[in-house]
N, C-alpha and C positions, 0 to 999 in steps of 0.2 A: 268219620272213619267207618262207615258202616259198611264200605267194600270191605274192612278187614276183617266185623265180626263171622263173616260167611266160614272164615278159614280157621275160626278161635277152635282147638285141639286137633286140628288134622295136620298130614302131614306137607309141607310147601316150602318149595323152591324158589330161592332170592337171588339173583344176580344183581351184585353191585359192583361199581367204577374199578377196573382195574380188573376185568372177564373174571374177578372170584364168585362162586357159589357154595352157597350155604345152603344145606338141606338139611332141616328138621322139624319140628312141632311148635306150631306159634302158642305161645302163652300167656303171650302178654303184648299190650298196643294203646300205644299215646298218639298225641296230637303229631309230634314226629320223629317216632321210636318205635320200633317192634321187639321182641326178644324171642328169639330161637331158642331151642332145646334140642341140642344133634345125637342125645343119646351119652354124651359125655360132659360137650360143657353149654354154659348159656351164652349166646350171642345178641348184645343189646348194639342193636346195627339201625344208626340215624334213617329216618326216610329221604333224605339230602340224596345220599350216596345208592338210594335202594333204584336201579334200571327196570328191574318188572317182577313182580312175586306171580305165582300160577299154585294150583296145588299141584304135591308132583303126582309124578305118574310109577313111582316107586311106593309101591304102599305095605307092601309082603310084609315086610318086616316093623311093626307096629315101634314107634319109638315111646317107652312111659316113661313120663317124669316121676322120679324118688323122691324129689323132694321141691319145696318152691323155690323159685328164683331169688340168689342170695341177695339181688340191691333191687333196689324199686320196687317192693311186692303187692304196691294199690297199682291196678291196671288202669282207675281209674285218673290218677293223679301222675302216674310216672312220663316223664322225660329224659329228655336227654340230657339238660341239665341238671334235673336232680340225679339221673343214674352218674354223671361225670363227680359230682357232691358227695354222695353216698360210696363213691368208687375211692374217697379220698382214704393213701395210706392201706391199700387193700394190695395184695400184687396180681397185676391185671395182665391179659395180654391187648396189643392194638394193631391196629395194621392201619398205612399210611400211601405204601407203596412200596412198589419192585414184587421181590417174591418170598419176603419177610416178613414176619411181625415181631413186635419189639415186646419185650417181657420188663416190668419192673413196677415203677409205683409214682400215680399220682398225688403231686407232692403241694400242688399250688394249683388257682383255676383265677385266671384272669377275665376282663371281660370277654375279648376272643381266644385268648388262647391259655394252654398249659406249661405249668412247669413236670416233667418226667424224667424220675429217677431210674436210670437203667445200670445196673452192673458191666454192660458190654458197650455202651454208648454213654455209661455217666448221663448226665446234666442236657434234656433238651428241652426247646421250647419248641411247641407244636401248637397250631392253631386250630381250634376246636373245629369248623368245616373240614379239615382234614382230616379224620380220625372217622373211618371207615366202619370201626366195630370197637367195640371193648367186652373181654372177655373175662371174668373172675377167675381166679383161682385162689381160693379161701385156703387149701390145705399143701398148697406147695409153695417154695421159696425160688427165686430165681436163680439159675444154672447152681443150688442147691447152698449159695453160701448167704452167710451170716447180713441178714436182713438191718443190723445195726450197722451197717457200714452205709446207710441212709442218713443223710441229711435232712433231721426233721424241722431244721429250724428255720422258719421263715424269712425268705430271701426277699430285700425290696427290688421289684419286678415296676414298670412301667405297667399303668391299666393296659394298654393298648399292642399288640405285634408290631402296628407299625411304630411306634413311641420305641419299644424296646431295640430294634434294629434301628434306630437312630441312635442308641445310645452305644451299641457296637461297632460306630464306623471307628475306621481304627485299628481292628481285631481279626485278627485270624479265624476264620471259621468255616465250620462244614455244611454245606445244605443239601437237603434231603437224604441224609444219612451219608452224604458223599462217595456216593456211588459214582459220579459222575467226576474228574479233575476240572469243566469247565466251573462246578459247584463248589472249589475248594478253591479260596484266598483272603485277601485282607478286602474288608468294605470302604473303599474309598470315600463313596458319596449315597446318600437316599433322597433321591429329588420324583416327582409325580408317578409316585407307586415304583419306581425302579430301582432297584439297588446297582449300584455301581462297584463291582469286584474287579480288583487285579488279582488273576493266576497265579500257579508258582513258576508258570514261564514268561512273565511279563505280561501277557493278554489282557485287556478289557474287557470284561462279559459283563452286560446288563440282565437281571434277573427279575422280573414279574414277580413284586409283592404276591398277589391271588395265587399265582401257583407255587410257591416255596412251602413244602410241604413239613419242613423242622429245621434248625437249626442248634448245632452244636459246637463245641470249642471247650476251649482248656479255660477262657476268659469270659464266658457266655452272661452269666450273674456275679 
């Protein structure tokens, strides 16, 4: 990673998947993790999802960090796995896709993927490739209510994303935050990476395991 130490305290520009950019003060960098400081929050953003870092060309304005980064504080040892470990039970925010990010709490961490508690979204399972950034927030509560209305009691989850949406056919459910009506109905069938959905109009839509970015429902776990 010795491209990255050139950049350790200056100020650099990341674009990743999904045309967001993040600008501010790298402070930290693993095998495949970086963490920003934008002057307000910290941004622990995979190198999966990272399209090109550069330093910016914005410098006027000096960003200092106050304090150190609240999860993963060895640069020398931190990941992505351990920041998603260390993230556990914290209220984070993440971003996944669209032009959202989901606020709430990681509740479970499977081989590939998560279980996350959202107040606005309840109960989703999100596969760790997909999770864009994760950002702390140590002193705030999500959309400001009562953090015990979390479920902290461990749910049995299949190791695996694809194991668990096998175990959903059957069920109503939402994918990718259901943005989309082709992404909302009952799972028929999971046969070579494809889920098999009927609509609420009748339709058949086959859905790409790799690209299903979360799933949620009222029956999920």
């Amino acid at each position: 990673m010795n491209y990255l130490s050139q950049y350790m305290g200056q100020i650099i520009e990341i674009e990743i998947s999904g045309k967001k950019i993040i600008t501010g003060k790298l402070i930290e960098y693993g095998s495949d993790i970086v963490v920003v400081f934008n002057g307000r929050n910290f941004f622990y953003v995979p190198l999966l999802h990272i399209i090109h870092i550069k330093k910016s060309e914005n410098t006027e304005n000096e960003i200092i960090t106050v304090a150190p980064s609240p999860i993963g504080k060895d640069s020398k040892l931190i990941s992505f796995e351990k920041t998603l470990t260390n993230a556990l039970g914290i209220f984070v925010e993440t971003y996944i896709t669209g032009n959202q990010s989901i606020y709430g709490y990681i509740t479970q961490i499977q081989k590939d993927y998560i279980l996350f508690y959202s107040p606005a979204f309840k109960t989703l399972l999100i596969p760790i490739t997909h999770l864009k950034w994760i950002v702390p927030h140590l002193d705030k509560r999500p959309y400001n209510v009562n953090n015990n209305l979390m479920n902290s009691s461990k749910v049995a989850l299949a190791d695996t994303f694809e194991e668990q949406i096998k175990k959903l056919i059957g069920e109503v459910v939402l994918f990718d935050l259901g943005k989309n009506s082709d992404k909302i109905g009952l799972i028929k069938n999971f046969e070579n990476n494809m889920v098999e959905l009927i609509t609420g109009d009748g339709q058949t839509v086959f859905l790409n395991l790799f690209h299903i970015k979360s799933i949620h429902g009222s029956k999920i776990v």
